[in-house]
Every structure is written in C-alpha cells, then in structure tokens.
C-alpha positions as a Markdown table, in Angstrom:
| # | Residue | x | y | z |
|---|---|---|---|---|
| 1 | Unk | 107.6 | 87.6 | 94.2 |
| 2 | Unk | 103.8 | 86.3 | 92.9 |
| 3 | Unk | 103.5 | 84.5 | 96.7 |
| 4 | Unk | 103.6 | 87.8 | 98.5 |
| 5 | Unk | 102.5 | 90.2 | 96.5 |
| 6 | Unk | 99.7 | 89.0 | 95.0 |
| 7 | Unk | 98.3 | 86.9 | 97.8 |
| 8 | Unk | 98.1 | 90.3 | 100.3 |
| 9 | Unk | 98.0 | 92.5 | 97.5 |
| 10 | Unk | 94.3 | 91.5 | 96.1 |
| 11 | Unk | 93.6 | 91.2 | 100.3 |
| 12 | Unk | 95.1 | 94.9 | 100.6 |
| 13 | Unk | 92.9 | 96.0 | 97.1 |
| 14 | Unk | 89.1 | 94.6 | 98.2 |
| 15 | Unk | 90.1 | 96.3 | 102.2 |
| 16 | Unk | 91.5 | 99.6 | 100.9 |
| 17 | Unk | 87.9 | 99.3 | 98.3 |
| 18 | Unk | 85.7 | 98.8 | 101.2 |
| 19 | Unk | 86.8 | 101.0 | 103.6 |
| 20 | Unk | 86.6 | 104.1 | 101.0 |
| 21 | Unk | 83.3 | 105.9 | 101.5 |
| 22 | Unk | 84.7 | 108.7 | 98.5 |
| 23 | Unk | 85.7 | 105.7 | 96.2 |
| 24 | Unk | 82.2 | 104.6 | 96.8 |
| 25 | Unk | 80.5 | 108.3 | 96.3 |
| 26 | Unk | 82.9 | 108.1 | 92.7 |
| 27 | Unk | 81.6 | 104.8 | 91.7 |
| 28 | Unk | 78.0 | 105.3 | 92.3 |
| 29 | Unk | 77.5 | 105.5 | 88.7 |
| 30 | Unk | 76.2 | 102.2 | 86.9 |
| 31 | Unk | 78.9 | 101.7 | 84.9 |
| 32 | Unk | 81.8 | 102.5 | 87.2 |
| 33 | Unk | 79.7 | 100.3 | 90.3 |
| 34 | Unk | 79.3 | 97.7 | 88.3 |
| 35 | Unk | 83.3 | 97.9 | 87.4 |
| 36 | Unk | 84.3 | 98.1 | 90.7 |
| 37 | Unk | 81.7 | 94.9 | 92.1 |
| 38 | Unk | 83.6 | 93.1 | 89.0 |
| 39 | Unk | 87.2 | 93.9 | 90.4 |
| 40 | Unk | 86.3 | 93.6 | 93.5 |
| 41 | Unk | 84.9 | 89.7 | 92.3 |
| 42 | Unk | 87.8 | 89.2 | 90.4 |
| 43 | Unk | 90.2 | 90.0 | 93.4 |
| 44 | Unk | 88.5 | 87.8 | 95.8 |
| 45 | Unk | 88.5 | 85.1 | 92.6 |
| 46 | Unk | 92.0 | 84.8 | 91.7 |
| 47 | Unk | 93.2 | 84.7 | 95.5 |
| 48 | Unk | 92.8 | 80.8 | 96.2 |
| 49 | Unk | 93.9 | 80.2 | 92.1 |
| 50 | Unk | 96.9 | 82.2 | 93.0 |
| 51 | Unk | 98.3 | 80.0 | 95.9 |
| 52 | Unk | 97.9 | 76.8 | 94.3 |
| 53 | Unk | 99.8 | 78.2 | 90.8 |
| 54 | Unk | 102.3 | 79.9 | 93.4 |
| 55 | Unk | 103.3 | 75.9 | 94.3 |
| 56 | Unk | 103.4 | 74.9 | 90.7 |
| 57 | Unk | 104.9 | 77.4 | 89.4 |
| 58 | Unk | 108.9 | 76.4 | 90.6 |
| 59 | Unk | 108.2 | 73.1 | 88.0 |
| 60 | Unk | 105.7 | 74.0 | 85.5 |
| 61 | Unk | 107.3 | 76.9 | 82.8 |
| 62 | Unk | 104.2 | 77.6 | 81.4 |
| 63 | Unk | 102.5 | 78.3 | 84.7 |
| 64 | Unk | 105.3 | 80.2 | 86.1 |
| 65 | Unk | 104.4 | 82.8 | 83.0 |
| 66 | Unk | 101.1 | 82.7 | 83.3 |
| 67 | Unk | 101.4 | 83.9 | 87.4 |
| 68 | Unk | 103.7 | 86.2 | 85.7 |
| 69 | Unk | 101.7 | 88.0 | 83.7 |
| 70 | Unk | 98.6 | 87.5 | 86.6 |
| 71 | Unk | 101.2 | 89.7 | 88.7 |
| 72 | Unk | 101.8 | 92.2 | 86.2 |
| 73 | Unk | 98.0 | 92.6 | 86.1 |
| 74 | Unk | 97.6 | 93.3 | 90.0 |
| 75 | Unk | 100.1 | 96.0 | 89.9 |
| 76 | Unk | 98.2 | 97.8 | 87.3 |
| 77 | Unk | 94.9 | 97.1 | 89.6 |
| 78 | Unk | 96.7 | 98.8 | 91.9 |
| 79 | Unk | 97.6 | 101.8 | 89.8 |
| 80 | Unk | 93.9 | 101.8 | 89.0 |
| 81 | Unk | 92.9 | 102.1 | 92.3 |
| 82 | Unk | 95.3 | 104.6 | 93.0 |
| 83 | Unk | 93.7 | 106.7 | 90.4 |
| 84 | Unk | 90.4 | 105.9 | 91.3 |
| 85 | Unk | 91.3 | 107.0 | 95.2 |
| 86 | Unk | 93.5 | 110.0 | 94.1 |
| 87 | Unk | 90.5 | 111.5 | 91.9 |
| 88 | Unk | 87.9 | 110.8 | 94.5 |
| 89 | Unk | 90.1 | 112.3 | 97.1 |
| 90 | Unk | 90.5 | 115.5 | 94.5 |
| 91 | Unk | 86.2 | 115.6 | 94.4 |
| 92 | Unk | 86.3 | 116.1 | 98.3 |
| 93 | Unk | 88.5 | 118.6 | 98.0 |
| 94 | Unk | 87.3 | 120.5 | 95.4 |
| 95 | Unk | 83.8 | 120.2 | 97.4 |
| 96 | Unk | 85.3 | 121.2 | 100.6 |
| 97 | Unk | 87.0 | 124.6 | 98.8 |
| 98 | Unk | 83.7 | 125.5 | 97.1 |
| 99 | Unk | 83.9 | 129.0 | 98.1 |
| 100 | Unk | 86.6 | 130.2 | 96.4 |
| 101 | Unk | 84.2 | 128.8 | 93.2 |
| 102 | Unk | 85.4 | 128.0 | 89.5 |
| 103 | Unk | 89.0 | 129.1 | 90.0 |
| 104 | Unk | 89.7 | 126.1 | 92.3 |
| 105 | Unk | 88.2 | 124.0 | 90.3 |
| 106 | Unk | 90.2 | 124.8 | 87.1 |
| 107 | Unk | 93.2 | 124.3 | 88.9 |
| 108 | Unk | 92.2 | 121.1 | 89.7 |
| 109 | Unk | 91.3 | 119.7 | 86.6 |
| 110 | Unk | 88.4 | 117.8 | 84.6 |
| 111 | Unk | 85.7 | 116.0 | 86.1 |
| 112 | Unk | 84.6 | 113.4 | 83.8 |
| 113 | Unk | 87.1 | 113.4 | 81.4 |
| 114 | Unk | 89.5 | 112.0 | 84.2 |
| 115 | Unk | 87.2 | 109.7 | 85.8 |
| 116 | Unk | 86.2 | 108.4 | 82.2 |
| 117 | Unk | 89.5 | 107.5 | 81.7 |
| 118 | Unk | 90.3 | 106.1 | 84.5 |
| 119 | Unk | 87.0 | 104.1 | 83.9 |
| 120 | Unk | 88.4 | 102.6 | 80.7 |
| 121 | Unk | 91.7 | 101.7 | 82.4 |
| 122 | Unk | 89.5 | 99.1 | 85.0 |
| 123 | Unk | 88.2 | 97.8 | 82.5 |
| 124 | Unk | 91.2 | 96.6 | 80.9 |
| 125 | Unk | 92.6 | 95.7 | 84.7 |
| 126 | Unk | 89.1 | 93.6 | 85.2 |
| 127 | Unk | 89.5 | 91.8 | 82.0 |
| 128 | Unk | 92.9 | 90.8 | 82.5 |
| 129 | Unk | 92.2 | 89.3 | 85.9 |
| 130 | Unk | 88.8 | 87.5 | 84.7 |
C-alpha cells in the first residue's frame, strides 16, 4: 500500500498545489505561504526516502512501521489539502455571488475562523512529514 500511494500521492499533492491559482490567492498570507512552501518541500523530500524504505520495509519491522505511520501522515496531507481547496473554492464563490451580499455569505460560513483552522491542521501534517 506505502509503494503506490505514497510514491504518486506526494507527486498528485505538489501538482494539484501548483496548478491551484485559488489555493495560491488563500495562502498568500505569510504564515499560510510559508506552510504551504514547507509541505510542498516536505512532499518533494520524503519521495526518493519513500522508495528506498518501500524495499526495506518487507525485512526490516521497525521500518515497515515507520512507512506506516509516514502513510498515515500523507493521507491526512491529503485531507488538508482538501480543505485548503474546498475553502478556497467557497471564497470564489462567495466572490462571484457578491450581489446577493451578506446573506450569501452567512450561509456559507466563517472566513478566518475556517482557514485558521485549517491552518493549524498543516501544521501538524508538515511536522509529521519533516
């Protein structure tokens, strides 16, 4: 399972991150940029470490754990990202529909509050995959 998905998924993360002009517009804050250059470094990282614990994993215990648990970290980068697209996708929206004013909006939800949490849930995801 660790051979396929992470080896295209951190491929699949950094493409679907630089091919999102909205994700980009979200993250233009300091903080968040400077998130999403870290995952998008730790991604690109982990790749060639990934392939070589992939082989050693089938003798070594210890390392088949550790891939585990670098796994279970890539699919909650992926949830991230999800997030992250999901809400920036809800911004353009919400801009779009600006006529109909504040009661669009409120339907939609928060602003900040979301994206702050979703903030705070990269950088868990970036520290587990530094």
């Amino acid at each position: 399972m660790a051979k396929f998905y992470s080896s295209n998924g951190a491929n699949v993360m950094i493409e679907r991150i630089n091919n999102s002009q909205e994700l980009v517009e979200l993250c233009k804050g300091k903080s968040s940029g400077a998130l999403l250059k870290r995952l998008k470094v730790a991604l690109a990282t982990v790749h060639p470490v990934i392939a070589d614990a992939d082989q050693k994993a089938d003798h070594v215990r210890e390392v088949k754990h550790w891939l585990t648990g670098l796994t279970d970290a890539f699919f909650q980068a992926e949830d991230v990202l999800d997030e992250l697209l999901t809400e920036a996708l809800r911004r353009r929206v919400v801009a779009e529909v600006g006529g109909f004013g504040g009661l669009f909006q409120n339907l939609m939800g928060g602003n900040e509050a979301n994206k702050n949490k979703i903030e705070r849930k990269m950088e868990n995801v970036v520290r587990l995959l530094e």
